[in-house]
C-alpha positions in Angstrom: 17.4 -10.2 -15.6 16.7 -13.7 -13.8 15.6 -16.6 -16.0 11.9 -17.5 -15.9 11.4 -19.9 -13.7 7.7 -22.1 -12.8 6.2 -20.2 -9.3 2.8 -22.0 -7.8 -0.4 -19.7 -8.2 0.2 -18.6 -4.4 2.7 -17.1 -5.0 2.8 -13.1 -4.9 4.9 -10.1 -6.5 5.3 -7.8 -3.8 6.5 -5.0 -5.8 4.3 -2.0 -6.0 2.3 -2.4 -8.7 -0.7 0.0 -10.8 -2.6 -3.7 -10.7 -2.4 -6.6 -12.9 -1.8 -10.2 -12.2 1.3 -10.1 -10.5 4.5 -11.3 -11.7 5.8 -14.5 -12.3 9.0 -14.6 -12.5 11.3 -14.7 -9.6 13.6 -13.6 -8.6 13.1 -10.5 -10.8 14.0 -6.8 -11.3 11.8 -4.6 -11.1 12.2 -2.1 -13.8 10.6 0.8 -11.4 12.9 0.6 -8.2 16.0 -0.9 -9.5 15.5 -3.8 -6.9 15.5 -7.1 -6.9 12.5 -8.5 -5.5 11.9 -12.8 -4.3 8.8 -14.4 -4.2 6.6 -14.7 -0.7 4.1 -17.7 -0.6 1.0 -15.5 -0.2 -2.6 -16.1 1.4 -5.6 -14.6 -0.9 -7.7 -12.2 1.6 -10.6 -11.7 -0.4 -12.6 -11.4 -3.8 -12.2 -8.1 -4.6 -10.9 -7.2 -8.2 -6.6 -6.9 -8.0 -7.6 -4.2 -10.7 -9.4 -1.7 -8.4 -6.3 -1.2 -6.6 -4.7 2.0 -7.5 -1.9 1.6 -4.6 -1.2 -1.9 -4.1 2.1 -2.5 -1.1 4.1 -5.1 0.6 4.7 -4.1 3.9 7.8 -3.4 5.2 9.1 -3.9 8.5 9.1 0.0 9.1 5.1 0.3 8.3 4.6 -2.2 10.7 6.7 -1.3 13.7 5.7 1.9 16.5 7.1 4.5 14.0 2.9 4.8 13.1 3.9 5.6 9.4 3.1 4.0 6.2 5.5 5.4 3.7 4.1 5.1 0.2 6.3 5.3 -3.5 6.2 9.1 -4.2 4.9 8.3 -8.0 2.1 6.9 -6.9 0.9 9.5 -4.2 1.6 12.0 -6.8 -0.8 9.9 -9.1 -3.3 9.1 -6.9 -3.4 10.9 -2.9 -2.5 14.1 -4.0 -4.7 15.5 -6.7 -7.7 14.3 -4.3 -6.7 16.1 -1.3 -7.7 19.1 -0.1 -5.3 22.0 -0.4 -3.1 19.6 -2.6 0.9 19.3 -1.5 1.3 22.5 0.0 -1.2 21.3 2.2 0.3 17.9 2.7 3.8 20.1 2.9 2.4 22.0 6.0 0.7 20.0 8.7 -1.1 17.3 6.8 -4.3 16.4 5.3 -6.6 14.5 7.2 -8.7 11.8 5.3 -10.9 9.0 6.0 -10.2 5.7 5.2 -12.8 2.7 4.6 -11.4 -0.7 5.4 -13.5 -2.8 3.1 -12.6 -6.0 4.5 -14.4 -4.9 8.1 -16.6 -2.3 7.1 -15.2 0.3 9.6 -14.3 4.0 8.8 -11.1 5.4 9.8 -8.5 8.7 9.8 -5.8 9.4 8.7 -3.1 12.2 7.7 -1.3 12.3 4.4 1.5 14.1 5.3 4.6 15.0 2.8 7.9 15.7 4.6 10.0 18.1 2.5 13.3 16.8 3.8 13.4 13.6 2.2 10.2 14.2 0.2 8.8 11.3 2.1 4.9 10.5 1.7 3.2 8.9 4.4 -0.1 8.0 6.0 0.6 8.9 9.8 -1.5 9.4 12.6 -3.4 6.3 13.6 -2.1 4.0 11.3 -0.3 1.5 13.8 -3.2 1.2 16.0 -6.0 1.5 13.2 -4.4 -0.8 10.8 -1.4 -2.5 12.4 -2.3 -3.3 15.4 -6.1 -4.3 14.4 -5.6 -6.1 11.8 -2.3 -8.2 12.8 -0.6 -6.8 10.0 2.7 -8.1 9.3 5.8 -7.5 7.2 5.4 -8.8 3.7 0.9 -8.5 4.3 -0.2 -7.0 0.7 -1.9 -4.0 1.0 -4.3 -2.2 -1.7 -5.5 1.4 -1.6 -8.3 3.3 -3.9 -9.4 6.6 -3.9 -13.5 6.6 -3.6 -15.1 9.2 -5.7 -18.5 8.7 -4.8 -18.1 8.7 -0.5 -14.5 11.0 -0.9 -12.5 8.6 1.2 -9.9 5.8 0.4 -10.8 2.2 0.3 -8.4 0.0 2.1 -8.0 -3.7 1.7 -5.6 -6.4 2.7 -4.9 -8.3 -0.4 -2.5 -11.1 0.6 -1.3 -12.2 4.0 2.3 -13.9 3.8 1.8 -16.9 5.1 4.6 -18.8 7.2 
């Protein structure tokens, strides 16, 4: 493990996290994914609580590009897509689930499919995420992303939480 080291306050962990302040040491391994992860000098998006964020992800350059996916840790689907969907995994396993997805940040409803493909046991968002999300909102490798399930509407809240600056 890297020593601790002083990182300004813009700075960002972009490992998946449950919430939390994010980390401040860098670079760092992260305990969950065997990685080592470095710091990105991060842009604050909005006011909303870090804590509300089940799902919290850096993008990566595959959940920005035309493959339309955004692949999520399969822990945390397990945790928190899955026991909300109707029909559960089988029905992820099949053909997908559609859902609807509220992007907080400009008030607009969306859909997309939680899917689960059994040969890598891959979880993903498909569907119209790269022109819903991507392409909309100018997301870009390294953007923060957080993800809630909404009880009370039955839809997940979307956010972006950081956008890596330059």
């Amino acid at each position: 493990m890297a020593s601790r080291i002083n990182i300004p306050n813009d700075f960002v962990c972009v490992c998946l996290s449950l919430g939390g302040d994010s980390c401040r040491r860098f670079p760092f391994r992260c305990l969950t994914f065997d990685e080592i992860h470095f710091p990105f000098r991060c842009l604050r998006m909005n006011n909303n609580s870090d804590d509300q964020w089940e799902i919290k992800k850096a993008l990566e350059w595959s959940d920005c590009s035309r493959l339309s996916r955004l692949l999520l840790n399969k822990d945390l689907a397990n945790v928190f897509v899955i026991p909300v969907l109707m029909g559960g995994a089988e029905a992820a396993k099949q053909k997908g689930v559609e859902v609807q997805v509220w992007d907080v940040d400009t008030k607009s409803l969306h859909s997309l499919v939680f899917r689960i493909w059994p040969s890598a046991q891959t979880h993903v968002f498909i569907k119209t995420w790269f022109d819903d999300f991507v392409l909309r909102r100018e997301l870009k490798k390294g953007d923060v992303i957080g993800l809630h399930w909404d009880q009370s509407n039955q839809r997940f809240n979307f956010s972006v939480l950081y956008r890596r600056s330059n």
